[in-house]
N, CA, C and O atoms as a GROMACS GRO file, in nm:
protein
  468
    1UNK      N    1  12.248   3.916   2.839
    1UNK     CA    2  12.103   3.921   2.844
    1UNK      C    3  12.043   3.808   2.761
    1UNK      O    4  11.946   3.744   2.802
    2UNK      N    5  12.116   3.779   2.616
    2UNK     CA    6  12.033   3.669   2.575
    2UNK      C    7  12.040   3.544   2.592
    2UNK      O    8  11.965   3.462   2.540
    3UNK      N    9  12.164   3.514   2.693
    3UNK     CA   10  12.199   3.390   2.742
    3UNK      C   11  12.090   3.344   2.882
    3UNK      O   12  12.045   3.238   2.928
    4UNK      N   13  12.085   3.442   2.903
    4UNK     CA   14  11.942   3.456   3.079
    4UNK      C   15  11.798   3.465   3.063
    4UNK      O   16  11.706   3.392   3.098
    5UNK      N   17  11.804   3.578   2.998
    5UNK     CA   18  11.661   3.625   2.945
    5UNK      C   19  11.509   3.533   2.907
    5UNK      O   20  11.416   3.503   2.981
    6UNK      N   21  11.528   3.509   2.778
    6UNK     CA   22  11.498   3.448   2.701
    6UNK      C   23  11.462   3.290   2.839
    6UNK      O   24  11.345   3.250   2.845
    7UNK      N   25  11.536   3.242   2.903
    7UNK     CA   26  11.497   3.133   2.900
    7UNK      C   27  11.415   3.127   3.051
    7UNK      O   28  11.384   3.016   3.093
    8UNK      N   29  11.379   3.255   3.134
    8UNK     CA   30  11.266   3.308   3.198
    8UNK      C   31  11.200   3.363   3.209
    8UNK      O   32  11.140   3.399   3.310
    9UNK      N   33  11.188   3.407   3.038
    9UNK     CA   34  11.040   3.472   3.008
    9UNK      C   35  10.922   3.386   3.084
    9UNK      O   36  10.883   3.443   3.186
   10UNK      N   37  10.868   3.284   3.061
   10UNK     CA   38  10.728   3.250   3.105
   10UNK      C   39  10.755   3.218   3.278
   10UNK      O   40  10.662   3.169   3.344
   11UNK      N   41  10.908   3.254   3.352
   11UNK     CA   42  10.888   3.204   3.458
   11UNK      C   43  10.931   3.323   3.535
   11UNK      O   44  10.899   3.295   3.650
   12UNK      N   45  10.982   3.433   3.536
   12UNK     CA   46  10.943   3.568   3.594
   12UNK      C   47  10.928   3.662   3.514
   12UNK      O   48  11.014   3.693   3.431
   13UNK      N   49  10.785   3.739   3.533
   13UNK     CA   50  10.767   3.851   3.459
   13UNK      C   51  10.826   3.946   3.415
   13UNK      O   52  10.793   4.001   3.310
   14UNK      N   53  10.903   3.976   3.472
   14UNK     CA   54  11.000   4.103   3.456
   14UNK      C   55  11.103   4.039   3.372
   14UNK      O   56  11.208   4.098   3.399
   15UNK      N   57  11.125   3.957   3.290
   15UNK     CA   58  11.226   3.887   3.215
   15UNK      C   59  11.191   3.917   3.094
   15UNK      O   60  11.262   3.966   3.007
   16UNK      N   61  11.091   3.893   3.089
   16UNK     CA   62  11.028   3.989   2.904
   16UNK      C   63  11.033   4.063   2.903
   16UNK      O   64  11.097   4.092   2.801
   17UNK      N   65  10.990   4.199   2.985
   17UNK     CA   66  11.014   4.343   3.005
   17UNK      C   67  11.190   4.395   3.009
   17UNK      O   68  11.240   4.495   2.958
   18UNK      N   69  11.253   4.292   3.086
   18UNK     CA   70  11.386   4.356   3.013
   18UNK      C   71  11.447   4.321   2.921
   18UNK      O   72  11.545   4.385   2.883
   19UNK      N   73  11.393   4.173   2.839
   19UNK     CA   74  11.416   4.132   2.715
   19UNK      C   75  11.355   4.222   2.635
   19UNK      O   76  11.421   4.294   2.560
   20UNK      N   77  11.269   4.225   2.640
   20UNK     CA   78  11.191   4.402   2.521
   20UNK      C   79  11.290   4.506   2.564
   20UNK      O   80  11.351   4.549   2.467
   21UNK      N   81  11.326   4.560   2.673
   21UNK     CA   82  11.402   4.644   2.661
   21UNK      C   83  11.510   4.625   2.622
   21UNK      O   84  11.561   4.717   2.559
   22UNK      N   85  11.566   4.534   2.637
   22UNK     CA   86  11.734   4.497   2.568
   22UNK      C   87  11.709   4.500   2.418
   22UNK      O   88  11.769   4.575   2.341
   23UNK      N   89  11.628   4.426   2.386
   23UNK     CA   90  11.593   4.446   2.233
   23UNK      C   91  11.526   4.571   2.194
   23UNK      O   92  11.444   4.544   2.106
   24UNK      N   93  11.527   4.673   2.218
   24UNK     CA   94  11.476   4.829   2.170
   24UNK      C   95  11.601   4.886   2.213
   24UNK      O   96  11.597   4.994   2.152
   25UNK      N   97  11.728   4.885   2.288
   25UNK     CA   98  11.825   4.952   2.298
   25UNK      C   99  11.917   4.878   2.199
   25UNK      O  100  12.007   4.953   2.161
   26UNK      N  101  11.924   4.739   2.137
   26UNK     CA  102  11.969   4.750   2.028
   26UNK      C  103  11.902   4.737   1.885
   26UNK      O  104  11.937   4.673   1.786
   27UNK      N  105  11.798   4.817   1.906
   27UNK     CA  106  11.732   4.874   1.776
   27UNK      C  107  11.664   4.733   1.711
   27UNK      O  108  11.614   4.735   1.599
   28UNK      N  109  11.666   4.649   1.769
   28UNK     CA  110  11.573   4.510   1.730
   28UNK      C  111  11.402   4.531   1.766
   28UNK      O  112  11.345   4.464   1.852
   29UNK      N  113  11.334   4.639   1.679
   29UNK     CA  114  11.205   4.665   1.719
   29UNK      C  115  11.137   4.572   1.695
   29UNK      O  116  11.048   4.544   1.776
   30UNK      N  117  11.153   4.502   1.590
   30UNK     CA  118  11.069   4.338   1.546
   30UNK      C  119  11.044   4.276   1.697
   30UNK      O  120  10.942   4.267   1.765
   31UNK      N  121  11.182   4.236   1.721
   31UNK     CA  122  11.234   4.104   1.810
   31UNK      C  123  11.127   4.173   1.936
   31UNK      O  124  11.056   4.105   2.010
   32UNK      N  125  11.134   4.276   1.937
   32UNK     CA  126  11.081   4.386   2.113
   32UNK      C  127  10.897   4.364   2.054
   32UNK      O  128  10.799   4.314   2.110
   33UNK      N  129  10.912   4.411   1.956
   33UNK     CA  130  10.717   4.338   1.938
   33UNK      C  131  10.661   4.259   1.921
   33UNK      O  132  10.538   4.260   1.915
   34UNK      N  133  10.746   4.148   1.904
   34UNK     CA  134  10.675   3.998   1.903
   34UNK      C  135  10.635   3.901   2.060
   34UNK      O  136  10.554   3.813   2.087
   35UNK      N  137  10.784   4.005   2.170
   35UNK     CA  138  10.761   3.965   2.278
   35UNK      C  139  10.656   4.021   2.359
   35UNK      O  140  10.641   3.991   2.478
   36UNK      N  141  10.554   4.134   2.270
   36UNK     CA  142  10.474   4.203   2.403
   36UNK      C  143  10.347   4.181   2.303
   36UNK      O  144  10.232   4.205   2.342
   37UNK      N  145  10.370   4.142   2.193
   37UNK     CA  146  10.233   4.134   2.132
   37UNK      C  147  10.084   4.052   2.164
   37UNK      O  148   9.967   4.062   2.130
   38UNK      N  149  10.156   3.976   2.240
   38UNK     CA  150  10.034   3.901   2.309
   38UNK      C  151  10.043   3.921   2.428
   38UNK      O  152   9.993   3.833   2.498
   39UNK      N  153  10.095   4.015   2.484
   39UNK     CA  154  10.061   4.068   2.613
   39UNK      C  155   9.971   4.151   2.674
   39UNK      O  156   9.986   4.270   2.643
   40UNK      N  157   9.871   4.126   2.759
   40UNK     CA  158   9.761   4.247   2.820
   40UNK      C  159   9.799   4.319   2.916
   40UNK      O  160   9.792   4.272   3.030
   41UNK      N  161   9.834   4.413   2.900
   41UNK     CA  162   9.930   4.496   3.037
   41UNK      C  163   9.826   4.512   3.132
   41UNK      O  164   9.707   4.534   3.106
   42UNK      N  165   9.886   4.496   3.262
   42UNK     CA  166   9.834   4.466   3.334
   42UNK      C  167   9.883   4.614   3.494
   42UNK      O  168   9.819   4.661   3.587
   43UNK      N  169  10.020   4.631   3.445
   43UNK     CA  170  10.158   4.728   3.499
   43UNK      C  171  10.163   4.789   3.434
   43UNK      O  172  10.135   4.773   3.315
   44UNK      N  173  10.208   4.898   3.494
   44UNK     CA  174  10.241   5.065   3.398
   44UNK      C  175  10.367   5.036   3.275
   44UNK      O  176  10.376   5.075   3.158
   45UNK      N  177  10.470   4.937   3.374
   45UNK     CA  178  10.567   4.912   3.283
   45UNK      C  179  10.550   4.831   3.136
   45UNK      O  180  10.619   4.834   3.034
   46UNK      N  181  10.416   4.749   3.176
   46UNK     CA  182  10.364   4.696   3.034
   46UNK      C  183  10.258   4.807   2.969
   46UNK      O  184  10.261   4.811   2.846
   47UNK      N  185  10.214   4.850   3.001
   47UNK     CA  186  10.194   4.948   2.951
   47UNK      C  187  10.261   5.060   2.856
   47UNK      O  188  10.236   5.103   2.743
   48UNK      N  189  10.359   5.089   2.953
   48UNK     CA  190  10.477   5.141   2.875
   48UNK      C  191  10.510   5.097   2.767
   48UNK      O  192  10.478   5.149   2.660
   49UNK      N  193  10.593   4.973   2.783
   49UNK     CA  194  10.687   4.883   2.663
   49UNK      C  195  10.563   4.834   2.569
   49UNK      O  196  10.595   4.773   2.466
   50UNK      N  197  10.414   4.856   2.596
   50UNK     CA  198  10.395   4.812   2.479
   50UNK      C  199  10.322   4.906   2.363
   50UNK      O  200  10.269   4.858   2.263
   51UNK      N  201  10.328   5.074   2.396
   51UNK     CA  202  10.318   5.139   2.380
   51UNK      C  203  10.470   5.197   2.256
   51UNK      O  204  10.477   5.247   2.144
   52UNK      N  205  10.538   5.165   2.328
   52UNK     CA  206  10.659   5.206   2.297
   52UNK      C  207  10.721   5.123   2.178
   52UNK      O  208  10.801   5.180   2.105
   53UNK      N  209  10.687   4.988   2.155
   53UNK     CA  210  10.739   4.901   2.095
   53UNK      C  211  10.635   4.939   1.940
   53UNK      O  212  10.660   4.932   1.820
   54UNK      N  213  10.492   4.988   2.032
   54UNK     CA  214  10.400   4.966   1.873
   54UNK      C  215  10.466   5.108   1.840
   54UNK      O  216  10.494   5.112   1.720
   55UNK      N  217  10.488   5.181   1.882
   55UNK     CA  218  10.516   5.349   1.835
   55UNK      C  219  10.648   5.328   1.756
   55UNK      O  220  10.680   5.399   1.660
   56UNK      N  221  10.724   5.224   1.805
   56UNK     CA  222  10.904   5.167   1.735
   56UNK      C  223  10.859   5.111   1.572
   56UNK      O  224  10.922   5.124   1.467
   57UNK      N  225  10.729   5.046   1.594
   57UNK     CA  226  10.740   4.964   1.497
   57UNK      C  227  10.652   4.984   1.383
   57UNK      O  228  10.658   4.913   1.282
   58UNK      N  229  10.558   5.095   1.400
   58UNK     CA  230  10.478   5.241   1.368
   58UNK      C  231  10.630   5.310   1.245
   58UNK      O  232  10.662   5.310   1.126
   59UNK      N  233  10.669   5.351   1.353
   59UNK     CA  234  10.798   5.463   1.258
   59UNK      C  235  10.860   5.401   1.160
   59UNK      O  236  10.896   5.446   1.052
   60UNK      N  237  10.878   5.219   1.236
   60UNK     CA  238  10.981   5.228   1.159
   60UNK      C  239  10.923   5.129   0.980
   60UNK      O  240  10.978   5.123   0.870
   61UNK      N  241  10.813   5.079   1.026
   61UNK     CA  242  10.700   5.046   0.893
   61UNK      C  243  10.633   5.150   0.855
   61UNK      O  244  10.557   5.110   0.767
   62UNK      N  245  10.618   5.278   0.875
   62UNK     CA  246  10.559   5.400   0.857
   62UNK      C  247  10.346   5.357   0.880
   62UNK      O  248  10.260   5.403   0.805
   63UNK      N  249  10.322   5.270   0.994
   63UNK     CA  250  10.213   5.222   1.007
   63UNK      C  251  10.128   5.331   1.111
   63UNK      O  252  10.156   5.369   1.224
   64UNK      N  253  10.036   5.357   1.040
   64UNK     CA  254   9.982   5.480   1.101
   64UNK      C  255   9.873   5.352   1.235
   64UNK      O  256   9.836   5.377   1.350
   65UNK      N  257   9.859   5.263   1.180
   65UNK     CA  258   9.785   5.190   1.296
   65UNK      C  259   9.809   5.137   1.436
   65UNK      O  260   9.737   5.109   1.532
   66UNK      N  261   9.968   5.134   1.406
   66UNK     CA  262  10.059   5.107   1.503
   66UNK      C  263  10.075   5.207   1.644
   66UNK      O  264  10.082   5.209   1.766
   67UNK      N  265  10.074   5.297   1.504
   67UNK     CA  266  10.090   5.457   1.620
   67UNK      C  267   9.970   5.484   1.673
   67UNK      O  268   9.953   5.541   1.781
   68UNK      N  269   9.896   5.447   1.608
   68UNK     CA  270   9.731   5.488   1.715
   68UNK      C  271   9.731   5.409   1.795
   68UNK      O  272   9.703   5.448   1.908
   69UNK      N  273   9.769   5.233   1.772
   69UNK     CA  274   9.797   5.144   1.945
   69UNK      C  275   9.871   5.242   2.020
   69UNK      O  276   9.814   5.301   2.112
   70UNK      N  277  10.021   5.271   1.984
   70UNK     CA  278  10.065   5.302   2.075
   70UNK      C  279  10.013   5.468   2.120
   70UNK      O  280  10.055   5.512   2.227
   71UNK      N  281   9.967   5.512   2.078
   71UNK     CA  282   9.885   5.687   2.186
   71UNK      C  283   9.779   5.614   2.235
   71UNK      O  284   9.740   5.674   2.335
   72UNK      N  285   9.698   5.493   2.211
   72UNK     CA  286   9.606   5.478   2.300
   72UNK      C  287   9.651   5.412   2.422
   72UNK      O  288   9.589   5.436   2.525
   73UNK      N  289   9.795   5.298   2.425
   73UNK     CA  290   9.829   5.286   2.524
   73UNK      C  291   9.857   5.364   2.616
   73UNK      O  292   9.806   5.354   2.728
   74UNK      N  293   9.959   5.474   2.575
   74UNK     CA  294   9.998   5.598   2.602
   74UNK      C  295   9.894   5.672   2.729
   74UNK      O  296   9.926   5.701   2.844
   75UNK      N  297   9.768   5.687   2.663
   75UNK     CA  298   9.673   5.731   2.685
   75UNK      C  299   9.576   5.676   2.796
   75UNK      O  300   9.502   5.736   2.874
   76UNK      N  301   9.599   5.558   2.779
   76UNK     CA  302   9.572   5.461   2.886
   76UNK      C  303   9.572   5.476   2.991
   76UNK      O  304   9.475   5.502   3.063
   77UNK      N  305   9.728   5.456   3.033
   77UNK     CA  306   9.846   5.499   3.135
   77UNK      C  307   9.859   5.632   3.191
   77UNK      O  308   9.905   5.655   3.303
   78UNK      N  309   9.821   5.709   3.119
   78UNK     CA  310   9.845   5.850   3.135
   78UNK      C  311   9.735   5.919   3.212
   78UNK      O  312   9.741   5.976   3.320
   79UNK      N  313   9.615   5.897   3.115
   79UNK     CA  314   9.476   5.904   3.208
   79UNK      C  315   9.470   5.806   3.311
   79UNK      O  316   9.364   5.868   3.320
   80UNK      N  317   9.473   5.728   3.387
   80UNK     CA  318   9.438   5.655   3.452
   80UNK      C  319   9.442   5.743   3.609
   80UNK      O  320   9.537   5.819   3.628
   81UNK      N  321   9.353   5.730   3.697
   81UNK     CA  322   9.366   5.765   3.813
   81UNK      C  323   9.521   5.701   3.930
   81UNK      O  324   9.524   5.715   4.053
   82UNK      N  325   9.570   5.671   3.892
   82UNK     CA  326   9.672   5.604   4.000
   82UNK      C  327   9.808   5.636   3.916
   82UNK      O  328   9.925   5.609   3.946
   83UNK      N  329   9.748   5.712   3.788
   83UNK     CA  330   9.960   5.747   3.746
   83UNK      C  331   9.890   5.879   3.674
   83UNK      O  332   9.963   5.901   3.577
   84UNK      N  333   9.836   5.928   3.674
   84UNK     CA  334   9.822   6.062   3.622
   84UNK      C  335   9.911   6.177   3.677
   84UNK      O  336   9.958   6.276   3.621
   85UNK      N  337   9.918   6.134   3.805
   85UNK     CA  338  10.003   6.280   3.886
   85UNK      C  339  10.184   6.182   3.897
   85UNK      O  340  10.284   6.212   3.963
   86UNK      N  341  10.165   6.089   3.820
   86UNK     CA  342  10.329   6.045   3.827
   86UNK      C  343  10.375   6.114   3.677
   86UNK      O  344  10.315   6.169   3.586
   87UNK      N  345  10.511   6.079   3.705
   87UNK     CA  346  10.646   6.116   3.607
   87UNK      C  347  10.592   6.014   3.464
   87UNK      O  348  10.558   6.054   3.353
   88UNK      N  349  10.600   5.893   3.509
   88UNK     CA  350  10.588   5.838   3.362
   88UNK      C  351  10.415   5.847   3.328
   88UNK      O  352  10.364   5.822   3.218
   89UNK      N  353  10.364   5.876   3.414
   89UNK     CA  354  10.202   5.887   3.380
   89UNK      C  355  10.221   6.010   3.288
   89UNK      O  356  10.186   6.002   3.170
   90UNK      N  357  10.286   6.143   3.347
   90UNK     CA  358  10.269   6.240   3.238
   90UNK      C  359  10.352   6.238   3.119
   90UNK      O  360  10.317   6.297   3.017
   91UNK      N  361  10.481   6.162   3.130
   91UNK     CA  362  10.560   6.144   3.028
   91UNK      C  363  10.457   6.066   2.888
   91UNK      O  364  10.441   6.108   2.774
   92UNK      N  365  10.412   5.965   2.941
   92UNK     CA  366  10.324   5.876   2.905
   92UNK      C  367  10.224   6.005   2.786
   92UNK      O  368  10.231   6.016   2.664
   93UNK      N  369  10.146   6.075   2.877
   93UNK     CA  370  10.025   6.179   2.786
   93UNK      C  371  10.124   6.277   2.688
   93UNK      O  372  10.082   6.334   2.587
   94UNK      N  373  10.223   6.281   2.723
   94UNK     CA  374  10.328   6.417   2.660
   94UNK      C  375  10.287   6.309   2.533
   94UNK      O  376  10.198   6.330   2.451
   95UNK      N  377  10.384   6.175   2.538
   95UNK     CA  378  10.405   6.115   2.411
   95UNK      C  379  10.256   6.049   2.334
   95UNK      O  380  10.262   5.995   2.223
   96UNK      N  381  10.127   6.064   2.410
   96UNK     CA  382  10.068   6.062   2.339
   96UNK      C  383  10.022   6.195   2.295
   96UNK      O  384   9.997   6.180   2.176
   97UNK      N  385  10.005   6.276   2.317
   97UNK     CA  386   9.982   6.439   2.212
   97UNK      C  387  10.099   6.408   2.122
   97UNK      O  388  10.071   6.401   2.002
   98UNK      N  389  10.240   6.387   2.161
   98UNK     CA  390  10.340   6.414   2.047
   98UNK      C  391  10.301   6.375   1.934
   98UNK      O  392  10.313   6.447   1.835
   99UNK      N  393  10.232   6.221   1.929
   99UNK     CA  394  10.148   6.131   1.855
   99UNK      C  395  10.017   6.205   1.774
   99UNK      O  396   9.958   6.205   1.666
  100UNK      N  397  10.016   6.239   1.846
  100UNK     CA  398   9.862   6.377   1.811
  100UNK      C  399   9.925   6.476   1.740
  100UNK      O  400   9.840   6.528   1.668
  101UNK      N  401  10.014   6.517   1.728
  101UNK     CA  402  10.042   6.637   1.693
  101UNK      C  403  10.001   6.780   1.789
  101UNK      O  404   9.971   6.893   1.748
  102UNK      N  405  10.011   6.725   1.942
  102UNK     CA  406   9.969   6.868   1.987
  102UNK      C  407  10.000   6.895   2.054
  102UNK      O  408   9.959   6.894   2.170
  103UNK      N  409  10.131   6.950   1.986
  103UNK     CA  410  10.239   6.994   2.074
  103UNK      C  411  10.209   7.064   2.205
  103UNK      O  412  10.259   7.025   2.310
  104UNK      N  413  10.104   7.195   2.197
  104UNK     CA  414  10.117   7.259   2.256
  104UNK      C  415  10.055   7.208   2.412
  104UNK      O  416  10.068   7.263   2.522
  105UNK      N  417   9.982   7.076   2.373
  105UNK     CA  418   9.997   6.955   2.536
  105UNK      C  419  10.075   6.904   2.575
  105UNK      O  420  10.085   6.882   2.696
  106UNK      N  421  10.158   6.864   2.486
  106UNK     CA  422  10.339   6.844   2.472
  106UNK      C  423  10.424   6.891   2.610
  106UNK      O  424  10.474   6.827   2.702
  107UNK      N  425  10.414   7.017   2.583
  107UNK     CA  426  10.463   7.107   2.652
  107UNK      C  427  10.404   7.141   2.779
  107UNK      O  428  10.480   7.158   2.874
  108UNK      N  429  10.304   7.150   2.793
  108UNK     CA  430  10.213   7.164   2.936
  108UNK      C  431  10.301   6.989   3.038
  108UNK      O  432  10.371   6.963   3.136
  109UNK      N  433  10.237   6.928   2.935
  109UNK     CA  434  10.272   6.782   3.011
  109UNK      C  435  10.488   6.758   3.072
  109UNK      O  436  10.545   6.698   3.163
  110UNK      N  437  10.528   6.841   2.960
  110UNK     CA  438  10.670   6.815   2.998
  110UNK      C  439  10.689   6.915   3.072
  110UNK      O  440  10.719   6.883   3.187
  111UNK      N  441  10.684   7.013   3.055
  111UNK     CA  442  10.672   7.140   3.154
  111UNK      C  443  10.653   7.104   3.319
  111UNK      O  444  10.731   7.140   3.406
  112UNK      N  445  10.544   7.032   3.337
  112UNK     CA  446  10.522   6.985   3.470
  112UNK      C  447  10.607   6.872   3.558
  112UNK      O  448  10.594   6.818   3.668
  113UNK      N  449  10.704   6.870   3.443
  113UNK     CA  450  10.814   6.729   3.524
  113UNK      C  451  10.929   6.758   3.503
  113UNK      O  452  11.027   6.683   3.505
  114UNK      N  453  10.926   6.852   3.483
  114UNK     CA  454  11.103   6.953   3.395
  114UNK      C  455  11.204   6.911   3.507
  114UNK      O  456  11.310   6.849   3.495
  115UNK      N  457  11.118   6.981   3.668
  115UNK     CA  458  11.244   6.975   3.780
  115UNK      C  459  11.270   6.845   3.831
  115UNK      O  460  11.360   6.838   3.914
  116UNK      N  461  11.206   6.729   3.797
  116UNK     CA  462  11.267   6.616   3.838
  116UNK      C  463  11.364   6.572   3.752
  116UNK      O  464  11.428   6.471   3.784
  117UNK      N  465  11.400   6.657   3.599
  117UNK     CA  466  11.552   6.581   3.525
  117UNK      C  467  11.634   6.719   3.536
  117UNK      O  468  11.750   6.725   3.497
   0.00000   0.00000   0.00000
């Protein structure tokens, strides 16, 4: 990945998105937020990863500001009319209540996607 990646980031999109993901599966949350930080999601999947990266990098600086980017991305995605009734749209709202502390939306939201895992 870092022999490929890296050197078509600015020339197909989806090359940063699995460079952020390669770098969050080996726990390189820095390296995964520097690549989406100047990114305006535009896709659910940026949406996602950049949600996910501020929530990585939230925990792992204990930055409470981080974590509010990432539930508002979250939140974003989740509310939006065109992924609300999807899998990662509700996955998406689960993890922003988790963020909230409320659980008990938590559960409504995971509850409703149980039989697709």
């Amino acid at each position: 990945a870092l022999q490929v990646l890296p050197q078509l980031v600015d020339v197909v999109p989806e090359a940063r998105l699995n460079l952020v993901i390669y770098h969050m599966q080996q726990n390189e949350v820095q390296e995964a937020f520097e690549l989406m930080k100047d990114i305006e999601p535009t896709s659910p999947q940026e949406y996602i990863l950049k949600g996910v990266t501020n929530l990585a990098l939230g925990q792992q600086l204990d930055s409470r500001e981080h974590l509010k980017v990432a539930q508002q991305y979250f939140q974003l995605l989740g509310a939006s009319a065109s992924e609300c009734d999807t899998i990662p749209g509700r996955q998406c709202m689960a993890s922003c209540f988790f963020i909230l502390r409320q659980f008990d939306d938590v559960l409504i939201y995971l509850s409703s996607i149980e039989a697709y895992f």
